[in-house]
N, CA and C of each residue as an Amber inpcrd file, in Angstrom:
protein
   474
  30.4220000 -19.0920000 -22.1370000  29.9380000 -18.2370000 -21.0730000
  31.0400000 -17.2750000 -20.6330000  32.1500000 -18.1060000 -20.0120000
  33.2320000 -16.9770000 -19.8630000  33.4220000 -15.6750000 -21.4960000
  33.5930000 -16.0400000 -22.5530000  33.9990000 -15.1740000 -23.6940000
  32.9750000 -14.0770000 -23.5380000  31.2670000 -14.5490000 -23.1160000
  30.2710000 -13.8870000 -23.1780000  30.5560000 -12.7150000 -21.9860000
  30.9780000 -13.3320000 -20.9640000  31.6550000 -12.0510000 -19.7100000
  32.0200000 -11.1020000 -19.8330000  33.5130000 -11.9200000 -20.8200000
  34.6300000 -10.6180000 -20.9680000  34.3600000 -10.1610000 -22.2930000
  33.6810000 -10.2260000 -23.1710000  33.2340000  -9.2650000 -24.0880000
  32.4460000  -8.1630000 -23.3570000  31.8290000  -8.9240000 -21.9690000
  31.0670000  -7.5730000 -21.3850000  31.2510000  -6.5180000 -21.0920000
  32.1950000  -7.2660000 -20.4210000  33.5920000  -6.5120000 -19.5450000
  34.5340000  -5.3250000 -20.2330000  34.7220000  -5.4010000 -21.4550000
  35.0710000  -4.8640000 -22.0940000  34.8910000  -4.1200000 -23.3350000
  33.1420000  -4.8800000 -23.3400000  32.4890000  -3.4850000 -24.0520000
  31.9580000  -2.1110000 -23.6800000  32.4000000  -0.7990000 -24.5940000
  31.8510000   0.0260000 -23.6560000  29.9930000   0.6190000 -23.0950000
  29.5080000  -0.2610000 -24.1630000  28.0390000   0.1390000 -23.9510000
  27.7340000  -0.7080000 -22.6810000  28.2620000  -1.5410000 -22.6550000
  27.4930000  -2.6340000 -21.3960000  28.2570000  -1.4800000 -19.9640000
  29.5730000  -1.2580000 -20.2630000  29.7340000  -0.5620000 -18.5700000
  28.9800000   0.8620000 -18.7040000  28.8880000   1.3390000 -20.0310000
  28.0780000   2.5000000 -19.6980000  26.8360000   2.3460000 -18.9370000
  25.5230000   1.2570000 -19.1710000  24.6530000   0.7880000 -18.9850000
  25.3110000   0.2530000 -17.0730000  25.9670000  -0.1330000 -16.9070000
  26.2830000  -0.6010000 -15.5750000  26.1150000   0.9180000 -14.6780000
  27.1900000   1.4590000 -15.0030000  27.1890000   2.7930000 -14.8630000
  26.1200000   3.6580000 -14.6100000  25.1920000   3.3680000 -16.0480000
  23.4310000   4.3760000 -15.5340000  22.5230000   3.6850000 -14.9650000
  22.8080000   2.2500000 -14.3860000  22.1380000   1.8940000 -13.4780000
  22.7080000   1.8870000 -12.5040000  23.9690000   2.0260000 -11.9470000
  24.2410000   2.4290000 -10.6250000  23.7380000   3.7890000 -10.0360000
  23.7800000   4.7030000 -11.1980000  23.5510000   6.0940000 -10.9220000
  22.1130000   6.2190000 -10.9000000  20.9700000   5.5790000 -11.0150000
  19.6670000   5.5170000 -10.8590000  19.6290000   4.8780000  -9.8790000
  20.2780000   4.2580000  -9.1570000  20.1870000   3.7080000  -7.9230000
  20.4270000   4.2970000  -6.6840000  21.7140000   5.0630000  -7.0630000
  21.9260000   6.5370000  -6.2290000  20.3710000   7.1010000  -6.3360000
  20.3570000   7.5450000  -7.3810000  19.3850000   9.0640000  -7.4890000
  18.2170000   8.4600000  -7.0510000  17.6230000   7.2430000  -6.9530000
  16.3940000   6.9460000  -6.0790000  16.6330000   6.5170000  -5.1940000
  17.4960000   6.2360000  -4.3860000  17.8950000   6.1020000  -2.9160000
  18.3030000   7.7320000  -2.1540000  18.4470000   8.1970000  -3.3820000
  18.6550000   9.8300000  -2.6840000  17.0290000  10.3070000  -2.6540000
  16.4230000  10.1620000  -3.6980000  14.9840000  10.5770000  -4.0710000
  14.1760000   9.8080000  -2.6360000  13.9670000   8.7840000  -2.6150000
  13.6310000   8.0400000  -1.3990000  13.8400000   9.0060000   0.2260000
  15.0250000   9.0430000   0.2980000  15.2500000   9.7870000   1.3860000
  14.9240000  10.9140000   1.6950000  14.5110000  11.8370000   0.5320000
  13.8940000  13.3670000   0.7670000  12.7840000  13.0770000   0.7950000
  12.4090000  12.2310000   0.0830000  10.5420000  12.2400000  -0.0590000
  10.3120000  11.9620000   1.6860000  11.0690000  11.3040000   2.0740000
  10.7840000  10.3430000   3.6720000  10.7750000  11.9110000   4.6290000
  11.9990000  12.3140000   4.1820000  11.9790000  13.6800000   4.9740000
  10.7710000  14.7090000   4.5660000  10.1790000  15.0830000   3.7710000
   9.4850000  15.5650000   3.5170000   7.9480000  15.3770000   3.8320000
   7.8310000  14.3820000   3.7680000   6.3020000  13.5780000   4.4230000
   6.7030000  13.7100000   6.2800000   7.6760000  13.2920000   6.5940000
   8.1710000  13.8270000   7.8910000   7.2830000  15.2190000   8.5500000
   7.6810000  15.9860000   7.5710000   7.5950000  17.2390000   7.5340000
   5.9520000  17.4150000   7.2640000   5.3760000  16.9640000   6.3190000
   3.6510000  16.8700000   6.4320000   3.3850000  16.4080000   7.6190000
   3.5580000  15.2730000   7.9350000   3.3010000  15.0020000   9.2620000
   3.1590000  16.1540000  10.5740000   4.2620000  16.1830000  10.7530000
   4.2780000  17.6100000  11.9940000   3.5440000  18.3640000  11.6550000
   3.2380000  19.0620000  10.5370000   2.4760000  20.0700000  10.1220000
   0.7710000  20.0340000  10.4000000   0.6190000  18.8700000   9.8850000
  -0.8870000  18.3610000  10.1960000  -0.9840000  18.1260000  11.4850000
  -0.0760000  17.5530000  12.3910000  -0.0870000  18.0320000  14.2300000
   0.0110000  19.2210000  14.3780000   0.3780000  19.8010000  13.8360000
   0.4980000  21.5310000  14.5280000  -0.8480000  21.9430000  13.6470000
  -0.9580000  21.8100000  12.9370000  -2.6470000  22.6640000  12.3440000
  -3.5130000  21.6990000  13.0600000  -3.7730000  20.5160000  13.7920000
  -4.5210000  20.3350000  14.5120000  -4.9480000  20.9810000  15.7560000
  -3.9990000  21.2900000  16.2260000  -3.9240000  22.1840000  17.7800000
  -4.9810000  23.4520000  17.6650000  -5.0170000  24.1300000  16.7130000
  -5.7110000  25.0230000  16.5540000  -7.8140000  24.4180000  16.3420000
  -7.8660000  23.3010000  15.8960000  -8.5600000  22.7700000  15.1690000
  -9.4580000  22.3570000  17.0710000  -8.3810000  21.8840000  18.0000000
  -8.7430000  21.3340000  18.9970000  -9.7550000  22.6970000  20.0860000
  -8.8220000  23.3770000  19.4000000  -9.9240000  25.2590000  20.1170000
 -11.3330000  25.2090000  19.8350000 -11.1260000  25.0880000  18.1690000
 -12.9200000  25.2080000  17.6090000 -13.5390000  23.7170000  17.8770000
 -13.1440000  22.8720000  18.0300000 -14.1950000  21.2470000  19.0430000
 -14.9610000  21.5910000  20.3140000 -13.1900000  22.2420000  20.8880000
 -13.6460000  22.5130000  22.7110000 -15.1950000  23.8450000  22.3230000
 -15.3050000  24.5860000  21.9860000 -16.0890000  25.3220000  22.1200000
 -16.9230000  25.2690000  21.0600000 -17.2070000  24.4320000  20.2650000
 -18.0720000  24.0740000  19.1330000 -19.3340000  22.7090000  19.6050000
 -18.2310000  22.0410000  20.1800000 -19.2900000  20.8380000  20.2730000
 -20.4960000  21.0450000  21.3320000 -20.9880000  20.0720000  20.9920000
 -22.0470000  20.3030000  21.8950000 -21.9390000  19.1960000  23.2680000
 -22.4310000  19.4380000  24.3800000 -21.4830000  18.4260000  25.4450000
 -22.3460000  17.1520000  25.4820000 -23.3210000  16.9560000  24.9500000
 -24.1770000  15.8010000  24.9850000 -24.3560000  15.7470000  23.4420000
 -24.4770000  14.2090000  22.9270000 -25.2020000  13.6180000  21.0850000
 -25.5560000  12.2670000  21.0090000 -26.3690000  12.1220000  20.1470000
 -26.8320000  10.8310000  20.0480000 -26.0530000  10.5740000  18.9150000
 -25.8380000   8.9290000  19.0610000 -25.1470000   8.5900000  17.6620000
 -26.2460000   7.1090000  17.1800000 -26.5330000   7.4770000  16.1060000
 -27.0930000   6.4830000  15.6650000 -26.7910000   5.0160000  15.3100000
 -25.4700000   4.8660000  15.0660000 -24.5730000   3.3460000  15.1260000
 -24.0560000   3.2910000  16.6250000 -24.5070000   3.5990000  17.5600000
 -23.8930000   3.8540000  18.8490000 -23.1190000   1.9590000  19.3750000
 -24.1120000   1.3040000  18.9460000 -23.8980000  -0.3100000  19.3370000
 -23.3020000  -0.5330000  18.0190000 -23.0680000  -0.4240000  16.8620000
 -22.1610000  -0.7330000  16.3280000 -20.9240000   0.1680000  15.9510000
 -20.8520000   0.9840000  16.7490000 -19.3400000   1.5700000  16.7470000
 -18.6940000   0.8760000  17.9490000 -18.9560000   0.1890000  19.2230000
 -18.4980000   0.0860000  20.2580000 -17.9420000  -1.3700000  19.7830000
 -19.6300000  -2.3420000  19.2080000 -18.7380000  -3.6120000  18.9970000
 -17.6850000  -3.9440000  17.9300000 -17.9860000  -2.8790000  16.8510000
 -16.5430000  -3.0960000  15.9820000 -15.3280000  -2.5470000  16.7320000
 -14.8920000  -1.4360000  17.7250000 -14.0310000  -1.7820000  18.4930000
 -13.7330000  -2.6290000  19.2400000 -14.4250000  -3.1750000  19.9530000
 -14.3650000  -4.1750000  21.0420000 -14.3110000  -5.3530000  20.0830000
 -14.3110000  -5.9890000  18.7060000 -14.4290000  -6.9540000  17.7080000
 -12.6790000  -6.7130000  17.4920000 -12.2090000  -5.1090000  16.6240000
 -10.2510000  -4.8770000  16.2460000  -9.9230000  -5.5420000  17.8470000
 -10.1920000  -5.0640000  18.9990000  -9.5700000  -5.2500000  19.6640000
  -9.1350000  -6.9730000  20.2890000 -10.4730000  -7.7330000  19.8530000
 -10.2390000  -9.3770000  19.6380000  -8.9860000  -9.5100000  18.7920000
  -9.6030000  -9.0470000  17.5400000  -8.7700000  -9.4450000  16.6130000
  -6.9830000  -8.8070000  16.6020000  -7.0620000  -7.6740000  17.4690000
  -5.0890000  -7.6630000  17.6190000  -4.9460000  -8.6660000  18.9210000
  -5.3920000  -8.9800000  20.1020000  -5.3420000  -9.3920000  20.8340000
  -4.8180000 -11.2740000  20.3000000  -5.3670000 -11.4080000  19.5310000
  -5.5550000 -12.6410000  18.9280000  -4.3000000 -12.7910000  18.1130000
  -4.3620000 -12.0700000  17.3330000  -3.3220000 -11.5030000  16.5370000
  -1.9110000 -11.3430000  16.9200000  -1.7520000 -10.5940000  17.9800000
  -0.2500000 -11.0150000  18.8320000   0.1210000 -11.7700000  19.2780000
  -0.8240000 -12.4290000  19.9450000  -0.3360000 -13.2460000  20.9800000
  -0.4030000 -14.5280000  19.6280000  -1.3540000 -15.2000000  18.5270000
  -0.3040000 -16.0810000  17.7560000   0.6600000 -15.4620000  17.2230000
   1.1550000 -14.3890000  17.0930000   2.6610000 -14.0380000  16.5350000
   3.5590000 -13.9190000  17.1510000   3.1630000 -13.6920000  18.4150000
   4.1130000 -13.9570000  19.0200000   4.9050000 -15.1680000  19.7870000
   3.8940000 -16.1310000  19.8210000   3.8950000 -17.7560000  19.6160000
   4.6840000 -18.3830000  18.9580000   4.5510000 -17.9330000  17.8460000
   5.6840000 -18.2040000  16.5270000   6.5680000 -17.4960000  16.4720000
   6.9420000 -16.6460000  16.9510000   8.2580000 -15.6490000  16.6540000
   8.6730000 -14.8610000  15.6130000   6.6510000 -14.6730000  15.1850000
   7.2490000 -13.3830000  14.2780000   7.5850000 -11.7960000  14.6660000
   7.5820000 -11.4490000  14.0370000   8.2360000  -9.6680000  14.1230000
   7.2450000  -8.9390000  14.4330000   6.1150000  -9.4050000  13.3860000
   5.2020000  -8.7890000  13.3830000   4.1560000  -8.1360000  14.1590000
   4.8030000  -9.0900000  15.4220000   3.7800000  -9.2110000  16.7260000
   4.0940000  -7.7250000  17.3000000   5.1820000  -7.2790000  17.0160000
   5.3260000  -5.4310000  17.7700000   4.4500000  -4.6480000  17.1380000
   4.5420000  -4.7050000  15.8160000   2.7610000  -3.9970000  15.2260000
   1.6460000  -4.3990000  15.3520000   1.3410000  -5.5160000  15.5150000
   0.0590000  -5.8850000  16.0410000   0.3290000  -5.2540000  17.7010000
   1.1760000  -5.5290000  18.4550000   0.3380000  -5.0580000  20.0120000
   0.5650000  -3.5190000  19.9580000   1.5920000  -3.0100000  19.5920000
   1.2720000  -1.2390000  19.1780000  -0.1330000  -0.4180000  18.9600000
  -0.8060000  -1.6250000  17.7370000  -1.9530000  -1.0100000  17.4020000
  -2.9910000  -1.8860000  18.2270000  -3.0300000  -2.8870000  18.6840000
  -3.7140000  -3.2970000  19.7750000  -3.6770000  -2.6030000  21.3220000
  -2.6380000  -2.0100000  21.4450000  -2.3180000  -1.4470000  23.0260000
  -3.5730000   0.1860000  22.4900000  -3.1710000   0.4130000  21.5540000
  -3.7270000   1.8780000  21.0770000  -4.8920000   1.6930000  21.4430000
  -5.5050000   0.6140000  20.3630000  -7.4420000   0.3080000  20.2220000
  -7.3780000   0.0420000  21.9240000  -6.8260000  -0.4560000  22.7260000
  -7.4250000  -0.5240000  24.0040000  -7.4540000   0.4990000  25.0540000
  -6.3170000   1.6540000  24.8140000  -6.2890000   2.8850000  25.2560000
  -7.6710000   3.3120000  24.8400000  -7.6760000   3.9820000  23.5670000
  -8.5420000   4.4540000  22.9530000  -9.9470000   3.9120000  23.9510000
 -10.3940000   2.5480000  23.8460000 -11.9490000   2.1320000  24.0250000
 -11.6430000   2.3880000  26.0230000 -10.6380000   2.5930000  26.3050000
 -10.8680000   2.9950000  27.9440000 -11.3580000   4.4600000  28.0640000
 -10.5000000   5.1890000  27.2940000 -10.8150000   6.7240000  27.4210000
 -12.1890000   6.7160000  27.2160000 -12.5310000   6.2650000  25.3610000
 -14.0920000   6.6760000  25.4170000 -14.8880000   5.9520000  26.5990000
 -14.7330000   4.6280000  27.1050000 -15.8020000   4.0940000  27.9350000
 -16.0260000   4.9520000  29.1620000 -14.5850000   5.6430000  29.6850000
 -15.0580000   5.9450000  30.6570000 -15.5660000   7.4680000  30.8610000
 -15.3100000   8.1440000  29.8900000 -15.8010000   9.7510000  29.5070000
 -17.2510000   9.5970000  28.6860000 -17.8640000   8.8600000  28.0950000
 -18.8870000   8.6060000  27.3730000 -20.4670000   7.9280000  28.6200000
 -19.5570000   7.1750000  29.5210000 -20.4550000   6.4170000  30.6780000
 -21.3460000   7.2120000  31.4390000 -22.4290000   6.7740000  31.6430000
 -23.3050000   8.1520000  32.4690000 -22.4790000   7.7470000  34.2060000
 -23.0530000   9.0160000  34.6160000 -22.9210000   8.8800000  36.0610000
 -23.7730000   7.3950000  36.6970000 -22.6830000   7.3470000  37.3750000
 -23.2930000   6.4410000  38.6880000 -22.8210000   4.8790000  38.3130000
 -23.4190000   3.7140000  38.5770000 -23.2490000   2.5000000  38.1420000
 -22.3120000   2.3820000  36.8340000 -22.7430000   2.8610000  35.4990000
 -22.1460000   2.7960000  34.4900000 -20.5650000   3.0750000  34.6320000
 -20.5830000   4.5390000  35.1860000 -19.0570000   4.6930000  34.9500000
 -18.1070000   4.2750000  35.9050000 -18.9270000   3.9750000  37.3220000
 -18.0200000   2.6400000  38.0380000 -17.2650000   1.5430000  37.3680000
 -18.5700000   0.7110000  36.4210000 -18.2830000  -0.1250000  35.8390000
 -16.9880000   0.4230000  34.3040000 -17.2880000   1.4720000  34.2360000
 -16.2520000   1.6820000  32.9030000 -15.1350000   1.9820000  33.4850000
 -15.0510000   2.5780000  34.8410000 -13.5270000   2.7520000  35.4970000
 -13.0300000   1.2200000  35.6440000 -14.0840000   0.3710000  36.0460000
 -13.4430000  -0.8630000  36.4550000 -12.6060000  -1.5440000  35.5470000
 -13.6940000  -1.6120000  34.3710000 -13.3070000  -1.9310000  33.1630000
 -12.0850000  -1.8110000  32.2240000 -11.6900000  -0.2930000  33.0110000
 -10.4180000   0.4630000  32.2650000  -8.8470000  -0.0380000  33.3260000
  -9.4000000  -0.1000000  34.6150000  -8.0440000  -0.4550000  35.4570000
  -8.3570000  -1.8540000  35.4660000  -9.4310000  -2.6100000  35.2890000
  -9.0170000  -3.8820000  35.5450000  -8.9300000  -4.7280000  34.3280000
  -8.8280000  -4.2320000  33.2660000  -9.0740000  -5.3530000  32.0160000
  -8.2630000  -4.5140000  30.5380000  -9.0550000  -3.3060000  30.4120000
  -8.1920000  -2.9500000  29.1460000  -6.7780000  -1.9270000  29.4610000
  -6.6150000  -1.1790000  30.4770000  -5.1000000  -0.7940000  30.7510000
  -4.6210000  -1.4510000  31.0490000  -4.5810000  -2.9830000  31.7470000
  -3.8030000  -3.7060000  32.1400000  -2.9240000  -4.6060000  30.5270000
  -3.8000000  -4.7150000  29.6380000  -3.8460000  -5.1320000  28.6110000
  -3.4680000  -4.5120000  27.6430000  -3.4580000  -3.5100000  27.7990000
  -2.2690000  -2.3910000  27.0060000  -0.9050000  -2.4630000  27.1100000
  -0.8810000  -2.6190000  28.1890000   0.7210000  -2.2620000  29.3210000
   1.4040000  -3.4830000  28.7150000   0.1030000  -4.8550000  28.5090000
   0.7740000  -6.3510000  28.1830000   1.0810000  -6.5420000  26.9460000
   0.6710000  -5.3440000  25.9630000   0.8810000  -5.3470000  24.2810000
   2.1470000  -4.1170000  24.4150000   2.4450000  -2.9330000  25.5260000
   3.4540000  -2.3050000  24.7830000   4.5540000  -2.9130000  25.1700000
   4.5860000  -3.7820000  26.4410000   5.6190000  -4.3810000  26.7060000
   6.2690000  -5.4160000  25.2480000   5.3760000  -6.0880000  25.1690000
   6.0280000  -6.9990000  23.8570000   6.1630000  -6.4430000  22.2120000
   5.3360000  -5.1110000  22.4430000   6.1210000  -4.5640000  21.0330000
   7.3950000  -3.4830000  21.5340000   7.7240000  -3.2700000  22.6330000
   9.0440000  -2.8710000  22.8210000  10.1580000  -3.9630000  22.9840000
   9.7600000  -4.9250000  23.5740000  10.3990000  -6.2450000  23.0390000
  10.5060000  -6.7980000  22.1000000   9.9540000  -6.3240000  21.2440000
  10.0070000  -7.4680000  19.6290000  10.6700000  -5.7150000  18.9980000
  10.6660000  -5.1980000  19.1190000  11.4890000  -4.3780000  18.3000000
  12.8220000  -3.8860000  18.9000000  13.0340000  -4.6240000  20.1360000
  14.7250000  -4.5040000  20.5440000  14.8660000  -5.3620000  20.3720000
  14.6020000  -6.1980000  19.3580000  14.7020000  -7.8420000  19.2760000
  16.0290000  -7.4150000  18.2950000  17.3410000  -7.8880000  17.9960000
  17.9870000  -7.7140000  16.7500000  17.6920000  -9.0460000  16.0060000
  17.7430000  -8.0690000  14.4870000  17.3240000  -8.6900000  13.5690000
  18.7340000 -10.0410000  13.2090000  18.0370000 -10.9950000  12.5370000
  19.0520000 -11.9930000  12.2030000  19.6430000 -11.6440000  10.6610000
C-alpha cells in the first residue's frame, strides 16, 4: 500500500489528474457562483416587470367574480396551513433546522389566507368575522412562526 502511494506521488500522470481535478473544482465553484448571481439577477427583474403588470390588474379586473372551486381553494389553504403548522411545531420539538422553513412558509400561507379572508368577505357579519379571524387567530400565528424561523436561523450551526 505504502509503494502504491509513492509511486503516486511521483508519477506524473496521477498529479496531473490531481491537478485537473482541483482545477474543475475551482471552475465549478466559480461557475456555481455566477450562475447564483445571475438568477439573482432574474429574480429582480421578474419583480420589476411585475410592477408594471400590477397597472393592467388594477384597471383590468373586474371588482366582483365567481370562482368555481371557491370551497376548494379556501380548504386546501386552510388544509397547507394545518399541515406547516403541524409541521413546525414537530420540528421544532426535535430540534431540527428545518423548522425555520416550515414556519417562513407557514407564517406566509397565514398572511396570505388573512388578506384574502378579509378583502374577499362581504360586508357586514362576514367580514367582522374575517377581521376577527385575522387579529385573533391567523396574525397572531404568523408572528408565532416568524418568531421561530428567525430563531432557528440565528441558531449557529454545529
Amino acid at each position: 500500500m505504502k509503494e502504491h502511494r509513492e509511486r503516486e506521488e511521483t508519477d506524473p500522470m496521477s498529479t496531473l489528474s490531481v491537478r485537473r481535478l482541483q482545477d474543475e473544482a475551482r471552475g465549478s465553484a466559480g461557475l456555481r457562483i455566477g450562475r447564483r448571481y445571475r438568477l439573482e439577477h432574474v429574480l429582480v427583474g421578474c419583480g420589476l416587470a411585475l410592477l408594471p403588470w400590477l397597472v393592467v390588474l388594477a384597471n383590468g379586473l373586474p371588482g366582483t367574480a365567481i370562482a368555481s372551486n371557491w370551497c376548494t381553494a379556501w380548504i386546501g389553504l386552510d388544509a397547507l396551513e394545518a399541515l406547516g403548522l403541524i409541521a413546525t411545531g414537530l420540528l421544532a420539538v426535535h430540534g431540527h433546522q428545518l423548522h425555520a422553513l416550515t414556519a417562513t412558509a407557514t407564517a406566509t400561507l397565514l398572511v396570505v389566507d388573512a388578506w384574502f379572508d378579509t378583502m374577499t368577505a362581504a360586508p357586514g357579519a362576514d367580514q367582522v368575522s374575517a377581521i376577527a379571524m385575522a387579529l385573533g387567530a391567523e396574525l397572531p400565528l404568523a408572528v408565532v412562526c416568524v418568531v421561530l424561523a428567525v430563531r432557528g436561523a440565528a441558531r449557529p450551526t454545529a
